[in-house]
N, C-alpha and C positions, 0 to 999 in steps of 0.2 A: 729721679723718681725714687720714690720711698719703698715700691712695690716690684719684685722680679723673681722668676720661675727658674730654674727650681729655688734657688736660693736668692736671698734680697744682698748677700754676702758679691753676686757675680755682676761687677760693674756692667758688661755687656747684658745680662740678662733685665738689668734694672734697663738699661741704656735702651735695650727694643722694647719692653712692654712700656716706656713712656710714650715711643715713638706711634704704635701701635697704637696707643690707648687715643692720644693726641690725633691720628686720623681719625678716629672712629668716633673720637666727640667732635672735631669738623665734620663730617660727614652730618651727624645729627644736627646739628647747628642747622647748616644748609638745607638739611630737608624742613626742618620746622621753619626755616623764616621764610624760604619757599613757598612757603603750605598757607601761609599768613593771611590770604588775600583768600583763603577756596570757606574758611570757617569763618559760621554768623557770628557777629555782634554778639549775639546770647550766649556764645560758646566762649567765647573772650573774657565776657562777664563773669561767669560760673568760674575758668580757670587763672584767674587772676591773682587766687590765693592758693589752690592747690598744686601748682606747678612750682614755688618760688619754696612752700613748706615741701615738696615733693625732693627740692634739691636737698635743702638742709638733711633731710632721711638720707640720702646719696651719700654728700658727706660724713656724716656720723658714719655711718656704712665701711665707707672706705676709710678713715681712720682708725675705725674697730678690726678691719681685716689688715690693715697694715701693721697692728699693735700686735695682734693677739698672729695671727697666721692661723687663724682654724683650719684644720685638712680639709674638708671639704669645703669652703669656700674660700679659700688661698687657692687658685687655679685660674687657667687661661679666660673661664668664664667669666671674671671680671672682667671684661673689655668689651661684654654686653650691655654691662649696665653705663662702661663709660659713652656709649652712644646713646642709652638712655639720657644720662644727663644733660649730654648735647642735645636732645630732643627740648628737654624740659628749658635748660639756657636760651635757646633760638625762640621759643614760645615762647616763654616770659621777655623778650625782648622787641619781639614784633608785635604779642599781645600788648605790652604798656604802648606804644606806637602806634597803635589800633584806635587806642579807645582812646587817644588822646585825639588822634584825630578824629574822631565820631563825636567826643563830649565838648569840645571846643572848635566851633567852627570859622572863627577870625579872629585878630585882635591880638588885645595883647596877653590876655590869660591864656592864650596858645602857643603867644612865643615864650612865655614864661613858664607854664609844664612842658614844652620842648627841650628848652634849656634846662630846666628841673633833672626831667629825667636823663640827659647826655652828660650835665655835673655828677649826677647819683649813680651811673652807669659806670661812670671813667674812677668816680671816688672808690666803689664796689669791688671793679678788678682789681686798683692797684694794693684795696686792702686784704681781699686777698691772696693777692700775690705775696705780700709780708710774713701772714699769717701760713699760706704754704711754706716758707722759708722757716718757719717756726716749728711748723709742726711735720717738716721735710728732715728738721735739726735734730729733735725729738726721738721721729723713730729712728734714724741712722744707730744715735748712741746707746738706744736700749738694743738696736742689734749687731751693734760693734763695728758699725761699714763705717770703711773709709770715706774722708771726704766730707767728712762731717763741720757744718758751722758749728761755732762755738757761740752762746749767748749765757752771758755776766759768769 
């Protein structure tokens, strides 16, 4: 983790707030895809764009606060929003799941946006998962922690 209290410097401190952060966006995950089945079709519709830009603001977010450490929001606080995210991740995954079921009811244009979206799901994490190694790389060396990858 690129993020830990008091200092990003303390392996252990970086070590538990990933740990920490990581239940708390499983935690969210589960409740939103949970939740999937209790909201209308119309609620789906509506947040099909603003939960996916909703993550990207998370992101920026937490790259801004891992760059900069601002006193006030460099704090344990963060690890509200990482359930947040988990909220928004689980919705955006059961909402595309939704409406696919709802907009395509047999056939083959159903097996083909199933598989659509499981290739664009799986491609999605693992890019980034890259781009967290990148931008894990990043802040390490602008704040001097060990342990740092090295790129070119």
């Amino acid at each position: 983790a690129a993020i830990g209290f008091p200092s990003v410097n303390n392996k252990e401190a970086r070590k538990k707030f990933y740990f920490i952060s990581n239940w708390l966006y499983q935690v969210g995950v589960l409740v939103s895809r949970s939740s999937g089945a209790f909201l209308p079709m119309s609620a789906w519709q509506q947040l099909k764009w603003p939960m996916p830009l909703a993550q990207c603001v998370l992101l920026v977010f937490f790259c801004w606060a891992a760059w900069t450490h601002p006193p006030v929001v460099y704090d344990w606080w963060l690890l509200s929003l990482t359930f947040v995210a988990g909220l928004f991740g689980g919705g955006v995954y059961v909402g595309v799941y939704t409406l696919i079921s709802s907009d395509f009811q047999e056939g083959e244009k159903r097996e083909f946006a199933l598989t659509a979206a499981g290739v664009g799901d799986s491609l999605g994490v693992t890019l980034a998962d890259f781009t967290g190694l990148f931008v894990q790389a990043c802040v390490y060396k602008k704040w001097n922690v060990d342990g740092n990858l090295e790129f070119g």
